[in-house]
C-alpha positions in Angstrom: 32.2 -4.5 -76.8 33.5 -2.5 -73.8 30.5 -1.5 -71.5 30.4 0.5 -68.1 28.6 -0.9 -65.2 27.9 2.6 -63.5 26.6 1.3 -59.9 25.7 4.9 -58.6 24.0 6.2 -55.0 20.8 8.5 -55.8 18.8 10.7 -53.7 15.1 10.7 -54.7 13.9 13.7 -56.3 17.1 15.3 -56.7 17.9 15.4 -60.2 20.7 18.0 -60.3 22.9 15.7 -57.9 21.8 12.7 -59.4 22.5 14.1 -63.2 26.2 15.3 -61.9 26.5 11.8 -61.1 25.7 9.9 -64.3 27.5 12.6 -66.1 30.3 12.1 -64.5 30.4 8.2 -65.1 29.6 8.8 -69.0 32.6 11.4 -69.0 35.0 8.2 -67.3 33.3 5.5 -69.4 34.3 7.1 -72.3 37.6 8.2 -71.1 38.4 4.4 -70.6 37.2 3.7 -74.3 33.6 2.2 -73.4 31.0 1.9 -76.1 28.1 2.0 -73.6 27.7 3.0 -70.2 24.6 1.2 -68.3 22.9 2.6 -64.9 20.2 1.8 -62.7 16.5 1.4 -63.1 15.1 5.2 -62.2 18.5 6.3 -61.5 16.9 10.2 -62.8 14.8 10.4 -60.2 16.1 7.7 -57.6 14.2 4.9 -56.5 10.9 4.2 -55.5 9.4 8.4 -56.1 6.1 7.0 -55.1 3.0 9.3 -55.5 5.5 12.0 -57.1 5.2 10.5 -60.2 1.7 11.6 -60.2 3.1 15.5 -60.4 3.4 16.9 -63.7 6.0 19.0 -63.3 8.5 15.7 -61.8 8.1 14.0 -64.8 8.8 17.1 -66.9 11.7 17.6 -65.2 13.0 14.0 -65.3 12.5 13.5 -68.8 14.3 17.6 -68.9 17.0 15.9 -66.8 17.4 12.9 -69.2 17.5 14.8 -72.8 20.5 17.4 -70.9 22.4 14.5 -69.6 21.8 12.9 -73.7 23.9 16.1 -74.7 27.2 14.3 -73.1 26.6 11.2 -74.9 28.8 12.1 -78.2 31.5 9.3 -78.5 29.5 7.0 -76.2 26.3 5.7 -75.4 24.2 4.9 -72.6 21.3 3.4 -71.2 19.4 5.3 -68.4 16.6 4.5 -66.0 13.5 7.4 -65.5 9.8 7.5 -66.3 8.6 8.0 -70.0 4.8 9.8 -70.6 2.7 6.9 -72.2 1.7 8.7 -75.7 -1.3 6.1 -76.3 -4.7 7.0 -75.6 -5.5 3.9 -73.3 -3.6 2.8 -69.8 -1.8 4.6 -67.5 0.3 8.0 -68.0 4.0 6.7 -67.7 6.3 3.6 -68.7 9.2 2.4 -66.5 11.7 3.2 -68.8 15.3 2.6 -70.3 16.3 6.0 -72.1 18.5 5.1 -75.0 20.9 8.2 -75.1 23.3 8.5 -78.2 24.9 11.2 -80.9 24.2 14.0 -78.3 20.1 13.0 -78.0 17.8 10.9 -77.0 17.3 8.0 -79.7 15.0 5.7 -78.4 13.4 4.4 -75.3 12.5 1.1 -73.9 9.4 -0.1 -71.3 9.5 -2.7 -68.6 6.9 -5.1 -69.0 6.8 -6.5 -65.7 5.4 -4.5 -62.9 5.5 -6.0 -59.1 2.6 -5.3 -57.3 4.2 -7.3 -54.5 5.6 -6.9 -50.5 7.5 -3.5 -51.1 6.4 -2.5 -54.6 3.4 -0.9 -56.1 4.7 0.2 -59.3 1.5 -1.2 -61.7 0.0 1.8 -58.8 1.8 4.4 -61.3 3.3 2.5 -64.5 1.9 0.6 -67.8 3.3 -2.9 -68.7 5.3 -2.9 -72.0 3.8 -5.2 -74.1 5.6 -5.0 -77.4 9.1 -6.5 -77.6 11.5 -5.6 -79.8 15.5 -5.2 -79.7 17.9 -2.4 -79.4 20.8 -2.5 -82.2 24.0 -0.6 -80.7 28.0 -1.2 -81.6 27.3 -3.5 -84.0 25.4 -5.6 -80.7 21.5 -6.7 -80.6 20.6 -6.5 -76.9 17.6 -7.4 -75.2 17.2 -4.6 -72.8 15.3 -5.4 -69.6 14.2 -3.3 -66.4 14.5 -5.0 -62.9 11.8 -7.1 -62.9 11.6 -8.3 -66.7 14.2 -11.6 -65.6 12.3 -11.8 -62.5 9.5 -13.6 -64.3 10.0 -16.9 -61.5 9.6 -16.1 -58.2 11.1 -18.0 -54.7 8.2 -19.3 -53.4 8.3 -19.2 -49.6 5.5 -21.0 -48.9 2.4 -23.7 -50.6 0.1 -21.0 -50.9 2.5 -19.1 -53.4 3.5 -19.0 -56.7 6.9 -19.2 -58.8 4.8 -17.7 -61.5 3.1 -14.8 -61.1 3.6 -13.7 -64.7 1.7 -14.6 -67.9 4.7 -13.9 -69.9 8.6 -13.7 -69.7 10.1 -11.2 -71.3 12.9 -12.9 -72.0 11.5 -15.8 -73.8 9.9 -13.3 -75.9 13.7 -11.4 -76.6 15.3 -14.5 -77.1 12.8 -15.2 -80.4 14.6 -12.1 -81.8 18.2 -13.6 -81.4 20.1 -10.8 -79.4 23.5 -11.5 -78.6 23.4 -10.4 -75.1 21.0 -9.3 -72.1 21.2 -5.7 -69.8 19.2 -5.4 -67.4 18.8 -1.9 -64.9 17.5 -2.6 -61.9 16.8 -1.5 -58.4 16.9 -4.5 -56.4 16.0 -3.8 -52.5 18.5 -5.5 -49.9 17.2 -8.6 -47.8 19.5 -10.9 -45.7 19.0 -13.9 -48.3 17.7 -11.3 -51.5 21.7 -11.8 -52.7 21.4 -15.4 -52.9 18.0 -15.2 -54.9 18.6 -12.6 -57.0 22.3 -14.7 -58.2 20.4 -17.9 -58.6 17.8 -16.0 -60.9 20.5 -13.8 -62.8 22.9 -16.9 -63.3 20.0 -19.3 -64.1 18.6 -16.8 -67.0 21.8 -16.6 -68.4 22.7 -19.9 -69.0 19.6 -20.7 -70.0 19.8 -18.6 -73.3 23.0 -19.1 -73.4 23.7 -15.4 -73.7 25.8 -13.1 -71.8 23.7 -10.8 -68.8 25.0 -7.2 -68.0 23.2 -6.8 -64.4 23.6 -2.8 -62.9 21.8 -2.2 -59.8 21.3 0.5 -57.2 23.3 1.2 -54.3 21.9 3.6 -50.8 18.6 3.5 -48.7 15.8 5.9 -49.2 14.2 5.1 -45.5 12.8 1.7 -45.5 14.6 0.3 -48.6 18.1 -0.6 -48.5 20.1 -1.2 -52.1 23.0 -3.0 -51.8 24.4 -2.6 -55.1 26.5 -5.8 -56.8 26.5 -5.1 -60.2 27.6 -8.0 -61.9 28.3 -9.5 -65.6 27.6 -13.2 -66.2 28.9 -15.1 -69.1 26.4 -17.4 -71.3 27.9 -20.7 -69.4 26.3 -19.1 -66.0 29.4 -18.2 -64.7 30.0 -15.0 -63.0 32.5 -13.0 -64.4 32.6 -9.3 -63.0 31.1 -8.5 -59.2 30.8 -5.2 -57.9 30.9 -4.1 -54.4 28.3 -4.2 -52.4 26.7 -1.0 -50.1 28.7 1.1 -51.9 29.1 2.7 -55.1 31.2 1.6 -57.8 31.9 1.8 -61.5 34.1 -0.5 -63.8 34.4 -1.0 -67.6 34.1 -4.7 -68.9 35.4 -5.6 -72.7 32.7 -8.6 -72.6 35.3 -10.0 -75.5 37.7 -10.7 -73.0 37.9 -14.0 -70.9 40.2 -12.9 -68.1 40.3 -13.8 -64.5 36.5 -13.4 -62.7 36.7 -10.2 -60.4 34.1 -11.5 -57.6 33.1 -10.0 -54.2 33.9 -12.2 -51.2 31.0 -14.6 -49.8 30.3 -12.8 -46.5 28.4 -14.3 -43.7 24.3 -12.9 -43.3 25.2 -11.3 -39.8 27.9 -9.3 -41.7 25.6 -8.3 -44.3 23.0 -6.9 -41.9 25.7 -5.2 -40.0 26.7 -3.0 -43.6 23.0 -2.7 -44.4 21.7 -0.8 -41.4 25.1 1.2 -41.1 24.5 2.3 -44.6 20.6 2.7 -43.9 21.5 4.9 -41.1 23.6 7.0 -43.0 21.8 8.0 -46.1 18.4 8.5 -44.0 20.7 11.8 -42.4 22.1 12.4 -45.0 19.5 12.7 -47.9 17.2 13.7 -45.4 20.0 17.1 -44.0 19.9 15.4 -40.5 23.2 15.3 -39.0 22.9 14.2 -35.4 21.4 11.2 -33.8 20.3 10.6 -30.3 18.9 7.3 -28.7 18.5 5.8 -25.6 21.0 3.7 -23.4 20.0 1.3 -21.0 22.8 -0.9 -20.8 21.1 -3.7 -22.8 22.1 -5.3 -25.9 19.4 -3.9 -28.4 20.5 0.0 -27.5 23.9 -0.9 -27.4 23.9 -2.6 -31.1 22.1 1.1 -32.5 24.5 2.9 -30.9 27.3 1.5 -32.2 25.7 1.4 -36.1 24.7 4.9 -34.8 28.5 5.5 -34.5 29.7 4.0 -37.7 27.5 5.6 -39.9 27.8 8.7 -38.5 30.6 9.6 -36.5 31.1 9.6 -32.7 31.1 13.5 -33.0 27.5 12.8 -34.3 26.2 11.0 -31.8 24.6 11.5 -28.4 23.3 9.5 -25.9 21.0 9.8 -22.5 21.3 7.0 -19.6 17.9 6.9 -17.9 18.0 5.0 -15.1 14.9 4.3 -12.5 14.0 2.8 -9.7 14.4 -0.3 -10.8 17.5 0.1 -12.7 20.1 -2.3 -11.5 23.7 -0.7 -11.2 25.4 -3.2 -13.8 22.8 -1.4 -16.4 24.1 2.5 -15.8 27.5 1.0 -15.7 27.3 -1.3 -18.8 25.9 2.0 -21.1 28.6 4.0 -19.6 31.4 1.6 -20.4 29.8 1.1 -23.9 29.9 5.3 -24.4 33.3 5.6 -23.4 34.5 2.8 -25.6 32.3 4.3 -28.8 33.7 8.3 -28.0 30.1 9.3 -27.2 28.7 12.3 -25.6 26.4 10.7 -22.7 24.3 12.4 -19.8 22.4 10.5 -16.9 19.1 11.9 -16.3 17.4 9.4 -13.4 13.6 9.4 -13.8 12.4 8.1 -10.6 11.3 11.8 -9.7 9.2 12.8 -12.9 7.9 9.5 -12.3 6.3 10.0 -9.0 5.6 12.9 -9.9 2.9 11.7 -12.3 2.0 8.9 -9.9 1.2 11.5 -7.5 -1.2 13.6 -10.2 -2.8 10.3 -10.8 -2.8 9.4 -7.0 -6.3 10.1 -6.6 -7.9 8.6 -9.7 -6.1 5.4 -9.6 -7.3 5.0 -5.7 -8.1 1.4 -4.5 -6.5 -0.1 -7.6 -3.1 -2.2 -8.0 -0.4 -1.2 -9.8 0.1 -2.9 -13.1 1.3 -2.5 -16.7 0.1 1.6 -16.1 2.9 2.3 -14.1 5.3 0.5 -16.4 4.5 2.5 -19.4 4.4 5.9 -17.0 8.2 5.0 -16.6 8.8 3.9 -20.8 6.8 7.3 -21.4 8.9 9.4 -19.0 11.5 8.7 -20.8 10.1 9.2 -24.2 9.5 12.5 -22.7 13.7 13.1 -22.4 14.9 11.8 -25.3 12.2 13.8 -27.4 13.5 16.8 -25.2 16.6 16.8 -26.3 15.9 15.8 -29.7 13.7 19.1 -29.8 16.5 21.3 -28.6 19.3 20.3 -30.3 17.8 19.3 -33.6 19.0 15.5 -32.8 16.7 12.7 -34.0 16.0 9.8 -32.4 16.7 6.1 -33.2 14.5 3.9 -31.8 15.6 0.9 -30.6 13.0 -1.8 -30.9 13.6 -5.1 -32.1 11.2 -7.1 -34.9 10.5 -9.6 -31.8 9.1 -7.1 -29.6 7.7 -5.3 -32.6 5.9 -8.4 -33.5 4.2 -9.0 -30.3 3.4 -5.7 -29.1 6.5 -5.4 -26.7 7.0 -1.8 -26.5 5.3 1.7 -24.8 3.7 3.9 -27.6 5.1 6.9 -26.9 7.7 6.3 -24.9 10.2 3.3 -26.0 8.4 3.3 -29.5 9.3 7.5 -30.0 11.9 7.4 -33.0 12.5 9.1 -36.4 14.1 5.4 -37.7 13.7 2.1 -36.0 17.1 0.0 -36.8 15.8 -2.8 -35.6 12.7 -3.2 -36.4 13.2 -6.1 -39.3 15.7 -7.9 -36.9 14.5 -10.7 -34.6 15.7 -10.5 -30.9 18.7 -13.1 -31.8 20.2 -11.8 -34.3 20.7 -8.9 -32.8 22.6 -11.0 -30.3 24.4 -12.3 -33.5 25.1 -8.3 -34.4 26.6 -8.1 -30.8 29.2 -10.7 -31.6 30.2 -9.6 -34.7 30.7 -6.0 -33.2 32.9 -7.5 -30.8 34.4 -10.0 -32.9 38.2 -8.6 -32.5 37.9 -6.5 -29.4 35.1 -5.9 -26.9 33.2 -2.5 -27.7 29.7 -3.8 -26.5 30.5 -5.0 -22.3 30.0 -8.7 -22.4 27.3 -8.4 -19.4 25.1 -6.6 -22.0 24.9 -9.6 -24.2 24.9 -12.0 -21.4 22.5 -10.6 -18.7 18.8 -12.0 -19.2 17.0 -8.8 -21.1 14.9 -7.1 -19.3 12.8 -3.7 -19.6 13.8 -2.9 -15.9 10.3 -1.3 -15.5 9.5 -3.5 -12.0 11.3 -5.7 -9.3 13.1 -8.7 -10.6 11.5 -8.1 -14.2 12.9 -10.4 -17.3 10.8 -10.5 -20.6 10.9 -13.9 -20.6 7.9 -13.0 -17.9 5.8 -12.1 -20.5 7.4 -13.5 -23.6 8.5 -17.3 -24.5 12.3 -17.5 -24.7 13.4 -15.4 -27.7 14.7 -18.5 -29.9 11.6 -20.2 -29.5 9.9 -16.8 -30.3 11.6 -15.8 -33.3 11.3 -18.9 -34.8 7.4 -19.2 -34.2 7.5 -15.4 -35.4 9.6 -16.1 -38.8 7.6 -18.8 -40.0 4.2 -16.8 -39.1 5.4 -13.4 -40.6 8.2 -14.3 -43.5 7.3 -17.8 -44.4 3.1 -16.9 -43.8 2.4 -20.2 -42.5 -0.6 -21.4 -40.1 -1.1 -21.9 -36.8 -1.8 -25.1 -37.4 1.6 -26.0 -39.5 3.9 -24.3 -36.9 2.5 -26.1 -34.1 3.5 -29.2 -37.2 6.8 -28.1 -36.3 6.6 -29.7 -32.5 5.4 -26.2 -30.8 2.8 -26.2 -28.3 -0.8 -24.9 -30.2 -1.6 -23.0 -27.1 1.7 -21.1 -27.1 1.8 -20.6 -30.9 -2.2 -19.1 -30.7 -0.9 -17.1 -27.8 1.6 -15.5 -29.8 -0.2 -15.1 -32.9 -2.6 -13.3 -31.1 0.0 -10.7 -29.9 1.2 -9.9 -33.2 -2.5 -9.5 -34.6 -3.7 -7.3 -31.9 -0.7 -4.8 -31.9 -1.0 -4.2 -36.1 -1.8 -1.1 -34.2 1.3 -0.2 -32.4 3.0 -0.6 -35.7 0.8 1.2 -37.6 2.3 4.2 -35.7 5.5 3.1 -35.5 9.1 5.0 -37.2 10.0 3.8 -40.4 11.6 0.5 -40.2 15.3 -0.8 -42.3 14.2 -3.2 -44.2 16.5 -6.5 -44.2 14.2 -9.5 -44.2 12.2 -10.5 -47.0 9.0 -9.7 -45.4 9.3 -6.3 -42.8 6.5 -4.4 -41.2 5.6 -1.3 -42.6 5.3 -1.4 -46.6 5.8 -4.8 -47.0 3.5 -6.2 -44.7 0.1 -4.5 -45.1 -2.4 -5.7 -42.3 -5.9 -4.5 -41.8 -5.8 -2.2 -38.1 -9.4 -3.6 -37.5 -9.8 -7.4 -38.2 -11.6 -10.3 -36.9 -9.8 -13.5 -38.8 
């Protein structure tokens, strides 16, 4: 049986675009003599549509979409992912559903059972669990069809206080009674640095376990915070991995799952490198499906600006990008010339607009309420707002949006100006910690020197008084992001960090920081997800709190 792994990049709620798409894969599937050509979970009307699902006319126009892209399916089959209305009295209005497309119609349609309620998702928010199993009899095949979640019935558990099983029943287990001779599965798997290594180890393990073959077509692109990275992949009933597709990208190929040839696998790639394609890619399709062209950010000659402009670059051209250096008072020289050395080497478009004036200027208009009192972090933040105050200038009058440029350390702990380093359409950064952004550096430079070496060596500093460093206000940054990973992605206590041979004072000290600013990132850009557990959607916190 020759089937089509059609690993596709869709915009959300554009179902002319994304219809051209899966039309045109059906049209090359059957061109190269497949029997059945398999997408992604929601590919109709992209992945996740959130609170549009709720409108009536979006699901009458998916399920429209669905029954005109059925009329190419003579000579071939397919299996597409879109919402189906739930015809039963009881529940909620839609399934999660597989359309079964065949003979020029629509011939059947199947329902995930498993909805995840968890970190990024809220599906069981808009969709009704399948709960009645059955098989879908095609080329002479039975095949237990599955939706993303339906062979995610274990979980990783990333702590003691969670669960491998979060499910009361496995969909699978309840397939295999029926003896189907091989598993599909559409899905829309979100990126994360280690997801790739999971999400193998759970595809691999439920195919050797019944022994069948697994047909595995995922999502490729970013819709804002969520990042899918694609690698489609066929595993044989032994386990093995047989077919790989590529990953932040789309791709299409045709496997005869008769055939034993030679495996066609992706290359193991490092996690920096992986992190590196994500954000480029997040980057890109944030313009793109969102008709932004042009990005503009901030350069201060430090290593976390310097890293976004370069992904800046890549994803979007040096044409595309533009940059301001503002320098203050405090600004050593090495910083002005570091971000104009790093411009020059990317192709950029830069301008140096010094603050110090506009910020005496408000010192002065505040001169006489401020009287008698010392200067202190006010004054700081007059200079991070002041230069909000540019960059949102010239975002305004050249229809440019911003990156921001703040890192999940400082994001964590509160380490940025609202309003003035925080001001950003898309934060890049925000779901990587301060040293792996150093790693990013690295690998940017790893066969000629684009970022100047003095901005990953220099101590970082904000520059916003004498002699600053933020290892002033901050502990150093490894011992930071490792307190910071196990509070936030592995959601351990105070108690067992400090386990871990930290000081209880310091790990309180900077639990505390990241509890108190919730509200900083409550109004916060949009962050790229690459971690397992980034703020925004996937880590809900209560703005007013006492535990």
């Amino acid at each position: 049986m020759k089937i089509a792994l059609a690993q596709l990049n869709y915009r959300i709620g554009d179902f002319e675009g994304n219809s051209t798409k899966i039309i045109r894969a059906i049209t090359q599937a059957k061109a190269e003599g497949a029997h059945l050509a398999v997408f992604s979970e929601l590919a109709v009307t992209g992945y996740y549509p959130h609170d549009l699902l709720e409108k009536k006319e979006f699901i009458a126009k998916a399920e429209e979409t669905i029954r005109a892209i059925a009329v190419h399916c003579t000579g071939i089959t397919a299996l597409v992912g879109g919402p189906a209305i739930n015809q039963s009295a009881t529940g909620k209005k839609l399934f999660n559903a597989a359309w079964y497309l065949a003979d020029g119609e629509v011939q059947d349609v199947f329902y995930k059972s498993l909805l995840p309620t968890y970190d990024v998702f809220d599906e069981y928010r808009h969709f009704e669990p399948n709960r009645e199993f059955r098989l879908l009899e095609s080329g002479g095949r039975r095949i237990a069809v599955t939706i993303c979640e339906d062979v995610w019935d274990e979980q990783p558990t990333f702590s003691s206080f969670g669960k491998d099983k979060i499910y009361s029943v496995s969909p699978l287990q309840e397939l295999s009674f029926m003896k189907p001779d091989l598993i599909i599965n559409l899905s829309a798997s979100p990126f994360s640095h280690n997801q790739e290594a999971w999400r193998k180890d759970i595809l691999v393990k439920k195919a050797k376990s019944s022994g069948l073959p697994l047909v595995y077509v995922n999502q490729v692109g970013a819709h804002a915070e969520m990042i899918f990275d694609g690698g489609s992949m066929v595993i044989g009933g032994d386990g093995e991995i047989r077919h790989e597709l590529r990953y932040f990208g789309e791709d299409f190929r045709v496997v005869d799952l008769g055939l034993k040839g030679e495996n066609q696998v992706q290359p193991v790639r490092e996690t920096t490198e992986k992190i590196h394609d994500a954000l480029v890619l997040g980057i890109r399709d944030y313009f793109h499906k969102s008709g932004f062209a042009k990005a503009t950010l901030g350069l201060s000659g430090g290593i976390d600006s310097a890293v976004v402009a370069v992904l800046a670059v890549r994803a979007l051209g040096a044409e595309n990008v533009r940059v301001l250096l503002m320098p203050s008072r405090y600004s050593s020289g090495h910083s002005v010339d570091d971000a104009r050395v790093l411009a020059e080497n990317l192709g950029i478009r830069y301008d140096i607009v010094p603050i110090h004036e506009a910020v005496e200027s408000f010192e002065r208009g505040l001169a006489s309420i401020f009287e008698g009192l010392e200067p202190d972090v006010t004054e700081e933040n007059i200079q991070a707002r002041a230069r909000g105050i540019y960059i949102m200038a010239l975002s305004n009058k050249f229809g440019h949006i911003v990156l921001n440029t703040t890192n999940k350390s400082e994001c964590a702990v509160g380490y940025g100006t609202l309003y003035g380093d925080m001001n950003g359409g898309l934060a890049v950064l925000g779901d990587v910690y301060k040293m792996e952004v150093y790693r990013l550096a690295r690998f940017i430079n790893r066969d000629r020197e684009i970022i100047p070496e003095n901005s990953i060596v220099k101590p970082p500093s904000a520059e916003l008084r004498p002699g600053q460093k933020d290892s002033d206000s901050l502990p150093e940054y490894p011992v930071l992001d490792d307190i910071l990973y196990h509070f936030i992605e592995m959601n351990e206590s105070p108690t067992e960090i400090a386990a871990r041979g930290y000081d209880p004072a310091l790990v309180t000290k900077v639990i505390r920081m990241v509890n108190i600013n919730e509200y900083k990132r409550f109004q916060a850009a949009p962050i790229l997800r690459v971690t397992s557990k980034a703020f925004g959607a996937g880590r809900k916190m209560p703005l007013i709190a006492r535990f």
